[in-house]
MARBA-3410 file (N, C-alpha, C, O; in Angstrom, 1 decimal):
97
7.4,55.1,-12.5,6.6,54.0,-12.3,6.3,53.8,-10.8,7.2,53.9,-9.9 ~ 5.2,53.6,-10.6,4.7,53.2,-9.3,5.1,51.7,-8.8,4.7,50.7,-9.5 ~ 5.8,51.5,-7.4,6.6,50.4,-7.3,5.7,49.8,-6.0,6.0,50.5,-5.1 ~ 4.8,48.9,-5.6,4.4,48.9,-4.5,5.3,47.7,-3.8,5.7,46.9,-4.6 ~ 5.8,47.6,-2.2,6.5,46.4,-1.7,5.7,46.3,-0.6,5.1,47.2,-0.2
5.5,44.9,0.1,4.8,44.0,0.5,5.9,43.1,1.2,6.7,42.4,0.6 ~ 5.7,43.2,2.5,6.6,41.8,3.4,5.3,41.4,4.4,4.4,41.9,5.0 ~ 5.9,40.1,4.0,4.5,39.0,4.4,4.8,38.6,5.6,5.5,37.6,5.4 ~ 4.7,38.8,6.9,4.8,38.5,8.4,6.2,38.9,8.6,6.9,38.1,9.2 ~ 6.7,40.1,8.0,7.7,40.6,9.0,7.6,41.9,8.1,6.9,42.1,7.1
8.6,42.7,8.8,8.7,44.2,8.4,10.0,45.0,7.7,11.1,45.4,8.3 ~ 9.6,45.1,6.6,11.2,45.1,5.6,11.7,46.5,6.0,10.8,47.2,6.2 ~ 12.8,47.0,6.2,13.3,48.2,6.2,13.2,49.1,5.5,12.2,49.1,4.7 ~ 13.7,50.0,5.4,13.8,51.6,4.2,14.6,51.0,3.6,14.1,50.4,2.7 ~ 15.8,50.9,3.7,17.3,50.2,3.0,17.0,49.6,2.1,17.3,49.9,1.0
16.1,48.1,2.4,16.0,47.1,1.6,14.5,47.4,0.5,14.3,46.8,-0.5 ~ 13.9,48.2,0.9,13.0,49.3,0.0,13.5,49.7,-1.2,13.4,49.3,-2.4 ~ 14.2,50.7,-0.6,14.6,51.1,-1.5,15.5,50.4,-2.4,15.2,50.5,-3.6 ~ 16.4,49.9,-2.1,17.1,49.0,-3.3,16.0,47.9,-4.1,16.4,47.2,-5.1 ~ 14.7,47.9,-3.5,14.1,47.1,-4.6,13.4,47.8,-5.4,13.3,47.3,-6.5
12.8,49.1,-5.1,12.4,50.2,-5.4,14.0,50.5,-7.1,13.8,50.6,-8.4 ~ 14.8,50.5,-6.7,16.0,51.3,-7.6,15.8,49.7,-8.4,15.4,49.8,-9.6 ~ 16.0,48.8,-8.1,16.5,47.7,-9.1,14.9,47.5,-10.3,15.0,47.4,-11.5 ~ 13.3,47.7,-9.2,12.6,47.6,-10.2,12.1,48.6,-11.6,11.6,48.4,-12.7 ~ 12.5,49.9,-10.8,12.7,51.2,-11.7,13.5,51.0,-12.6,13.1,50.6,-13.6
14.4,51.2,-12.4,15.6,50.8,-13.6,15.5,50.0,-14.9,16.1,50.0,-15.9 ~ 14.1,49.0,-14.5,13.5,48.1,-15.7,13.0,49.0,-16.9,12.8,48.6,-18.0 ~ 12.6,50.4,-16.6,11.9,51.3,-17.2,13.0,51.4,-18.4,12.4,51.7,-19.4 ~ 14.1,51.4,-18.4,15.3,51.5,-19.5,15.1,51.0,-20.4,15.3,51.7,-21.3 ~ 14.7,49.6,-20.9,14.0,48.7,-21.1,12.9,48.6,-21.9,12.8,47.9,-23.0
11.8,49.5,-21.1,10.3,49.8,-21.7,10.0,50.8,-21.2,9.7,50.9,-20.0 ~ 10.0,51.6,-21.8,9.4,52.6,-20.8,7.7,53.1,-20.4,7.3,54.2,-19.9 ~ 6.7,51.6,-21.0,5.5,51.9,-21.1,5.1,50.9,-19.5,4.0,50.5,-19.2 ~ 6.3,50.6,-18.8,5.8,50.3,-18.0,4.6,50.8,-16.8,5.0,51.8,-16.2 ~ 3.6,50.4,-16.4,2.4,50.8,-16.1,2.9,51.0,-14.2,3.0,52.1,-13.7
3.1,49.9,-13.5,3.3,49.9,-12.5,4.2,48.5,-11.8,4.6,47.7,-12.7 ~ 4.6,48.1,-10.6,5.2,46.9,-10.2,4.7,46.6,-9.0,4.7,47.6,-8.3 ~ 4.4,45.6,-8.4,4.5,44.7,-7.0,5.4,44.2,-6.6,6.1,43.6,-7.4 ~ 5.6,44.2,-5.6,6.7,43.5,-5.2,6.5,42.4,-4.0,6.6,43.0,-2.9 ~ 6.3,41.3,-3.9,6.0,41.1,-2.6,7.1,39.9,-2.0,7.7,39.1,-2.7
7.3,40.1,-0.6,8.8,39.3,0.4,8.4,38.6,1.2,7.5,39.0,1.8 ~ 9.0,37.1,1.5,8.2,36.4,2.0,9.4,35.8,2.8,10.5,35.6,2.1 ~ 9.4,35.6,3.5,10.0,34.2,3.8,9.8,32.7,4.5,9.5,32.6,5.7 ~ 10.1,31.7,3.7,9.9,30.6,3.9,10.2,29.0,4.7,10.7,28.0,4.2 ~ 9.8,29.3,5.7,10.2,28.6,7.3,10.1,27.1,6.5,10.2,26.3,7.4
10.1,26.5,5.5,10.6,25.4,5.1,11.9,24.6,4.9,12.4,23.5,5.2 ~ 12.4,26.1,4.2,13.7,25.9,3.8,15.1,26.4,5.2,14.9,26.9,6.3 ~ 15.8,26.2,4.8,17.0,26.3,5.7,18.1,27.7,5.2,18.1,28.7,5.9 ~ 18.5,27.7,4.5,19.8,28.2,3.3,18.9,29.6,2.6,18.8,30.7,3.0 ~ 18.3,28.9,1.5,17.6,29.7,0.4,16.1,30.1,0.6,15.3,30.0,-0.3
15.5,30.7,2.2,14.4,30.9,2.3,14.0,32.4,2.0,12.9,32.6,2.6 ~ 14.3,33.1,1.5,14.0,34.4,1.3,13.3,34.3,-0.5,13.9,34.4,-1.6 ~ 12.2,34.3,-0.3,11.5,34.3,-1.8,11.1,35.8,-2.1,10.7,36.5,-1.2 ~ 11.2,36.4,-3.2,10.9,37.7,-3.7,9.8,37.1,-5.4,10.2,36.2,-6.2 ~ 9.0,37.5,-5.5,7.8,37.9,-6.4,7.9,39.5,-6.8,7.9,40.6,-6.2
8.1,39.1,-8.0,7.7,40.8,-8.9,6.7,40.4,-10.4,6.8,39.7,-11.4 ~ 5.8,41.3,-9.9,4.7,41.2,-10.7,4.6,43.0,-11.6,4.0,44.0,-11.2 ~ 5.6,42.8,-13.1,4.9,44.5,-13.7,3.7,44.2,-14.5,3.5,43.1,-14.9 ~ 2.9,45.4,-14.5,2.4,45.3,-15.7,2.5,46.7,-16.7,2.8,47.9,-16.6 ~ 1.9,45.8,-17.8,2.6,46.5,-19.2,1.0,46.8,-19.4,0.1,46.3,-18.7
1.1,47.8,-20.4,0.0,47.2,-21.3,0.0,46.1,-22.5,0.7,46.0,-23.5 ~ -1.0,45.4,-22.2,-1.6,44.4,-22.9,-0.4,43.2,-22.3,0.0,42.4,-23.1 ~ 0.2,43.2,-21.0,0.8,42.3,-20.6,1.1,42.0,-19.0,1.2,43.0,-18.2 ~ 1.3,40.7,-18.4,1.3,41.1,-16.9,2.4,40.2,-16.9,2.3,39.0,-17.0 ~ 3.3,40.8,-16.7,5.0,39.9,-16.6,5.2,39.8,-14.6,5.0,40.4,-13.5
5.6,38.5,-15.2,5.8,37.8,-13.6,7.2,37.2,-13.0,7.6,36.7,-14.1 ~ 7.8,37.1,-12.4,9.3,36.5,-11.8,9.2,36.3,-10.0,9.1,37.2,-9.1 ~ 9.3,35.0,-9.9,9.6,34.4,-8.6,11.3,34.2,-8.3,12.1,33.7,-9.1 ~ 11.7,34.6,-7.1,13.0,33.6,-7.0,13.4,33.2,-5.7,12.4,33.7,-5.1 ~ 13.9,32.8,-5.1,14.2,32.0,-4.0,15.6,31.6,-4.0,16.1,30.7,-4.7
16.8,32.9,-2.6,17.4,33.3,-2.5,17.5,33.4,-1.1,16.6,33.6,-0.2 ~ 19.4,33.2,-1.1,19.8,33.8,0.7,19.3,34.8,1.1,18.7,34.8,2.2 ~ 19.2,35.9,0.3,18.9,37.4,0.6,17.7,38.1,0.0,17.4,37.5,-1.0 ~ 17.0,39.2,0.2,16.5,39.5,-0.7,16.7,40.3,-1.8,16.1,40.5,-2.9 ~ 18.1,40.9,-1.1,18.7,42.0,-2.2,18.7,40.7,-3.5,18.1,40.9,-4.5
19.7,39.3,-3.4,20.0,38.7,-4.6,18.6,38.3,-5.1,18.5,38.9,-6.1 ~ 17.5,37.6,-4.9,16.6,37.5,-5.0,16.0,38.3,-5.8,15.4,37.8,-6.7 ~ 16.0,39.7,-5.7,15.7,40.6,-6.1,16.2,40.9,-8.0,15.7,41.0,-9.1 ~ 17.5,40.8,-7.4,18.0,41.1,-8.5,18.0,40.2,-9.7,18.0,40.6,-10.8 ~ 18.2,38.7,-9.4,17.8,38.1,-9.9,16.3,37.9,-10.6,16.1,37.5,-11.7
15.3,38.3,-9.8,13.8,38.6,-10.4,13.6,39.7,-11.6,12.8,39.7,-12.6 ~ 14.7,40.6,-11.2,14.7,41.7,-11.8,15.3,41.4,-13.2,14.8,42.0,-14.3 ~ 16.3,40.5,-13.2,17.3,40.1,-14.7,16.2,39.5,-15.5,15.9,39.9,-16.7 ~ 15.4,38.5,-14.8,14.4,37.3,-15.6,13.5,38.4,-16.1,13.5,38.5,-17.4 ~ 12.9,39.3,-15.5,11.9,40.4,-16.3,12.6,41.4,-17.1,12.0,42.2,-17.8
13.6,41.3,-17.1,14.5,42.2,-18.0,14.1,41.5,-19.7,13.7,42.0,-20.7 ~ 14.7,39.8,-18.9,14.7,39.2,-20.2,12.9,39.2,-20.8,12.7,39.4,-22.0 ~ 12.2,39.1,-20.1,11.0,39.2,-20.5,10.2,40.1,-21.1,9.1,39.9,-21.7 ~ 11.1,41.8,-21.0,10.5,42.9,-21.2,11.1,42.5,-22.7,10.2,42.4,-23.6 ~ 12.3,42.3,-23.1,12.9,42.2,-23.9,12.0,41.7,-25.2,11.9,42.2,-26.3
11.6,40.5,-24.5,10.7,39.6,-25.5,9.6,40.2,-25.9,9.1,40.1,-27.0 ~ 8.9,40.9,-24.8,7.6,41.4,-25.1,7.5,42.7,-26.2,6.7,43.0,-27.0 ~ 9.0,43.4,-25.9,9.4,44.7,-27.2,9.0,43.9,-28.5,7.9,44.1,-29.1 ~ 10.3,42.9,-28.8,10.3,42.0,-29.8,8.9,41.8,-30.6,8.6,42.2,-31.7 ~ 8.1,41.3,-29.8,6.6,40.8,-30.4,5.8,41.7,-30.5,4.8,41.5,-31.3
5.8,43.0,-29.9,5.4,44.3,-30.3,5.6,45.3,-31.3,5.2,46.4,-31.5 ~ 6.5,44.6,-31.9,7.4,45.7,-33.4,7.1,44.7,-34.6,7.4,44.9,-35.7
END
């Protein structure tokens, strides 16, 4: 699966790449008709604590699954985004059988 990442006014590492790269691949277990992923990192000079927002956008065929979250880090962020589309792939199997 093609994973694209995106950090919005600052510049993400290899390290933290890659672990979002591994956590969104890994969804392929899952589904494996997955098409491609976005990923995009943001963070949010509003907040204090919980300003690191992560967006993952896959798409399927005949579906475009989405998960926001807003987290200390972006590794947990991440992974958290990653669980919610887990549950989502899940559902989308379901209604496809």
């Amino acid at each position: 699966m093609d994973v694209q990442v995106s950090s919005i006014h600052f510049k993400a590492d290899q390290d933290l790449i890659a672990f979002i790269q591994d956590k969104v691949n890994k969804l392929t277990l899952f589904h494996d008709k997955i098409l491609s992923g976005d990923v995009t990192l943001r963070i949010d000079k509003d907040s204090d604590r919980e300003n690191k927002v992560v967006e993952i956008k896959l798409h399927v065929p005949g579906h475009e699954l989405f998960s926001r979250r807003r987290s200390s880090s972006f590794e947990q962020g991440t992974a958290a985004a990653s669980e919610a589309l887990r549950r989502q792939i899940s559902k989308v199997r379901k209604q496809s059988t």
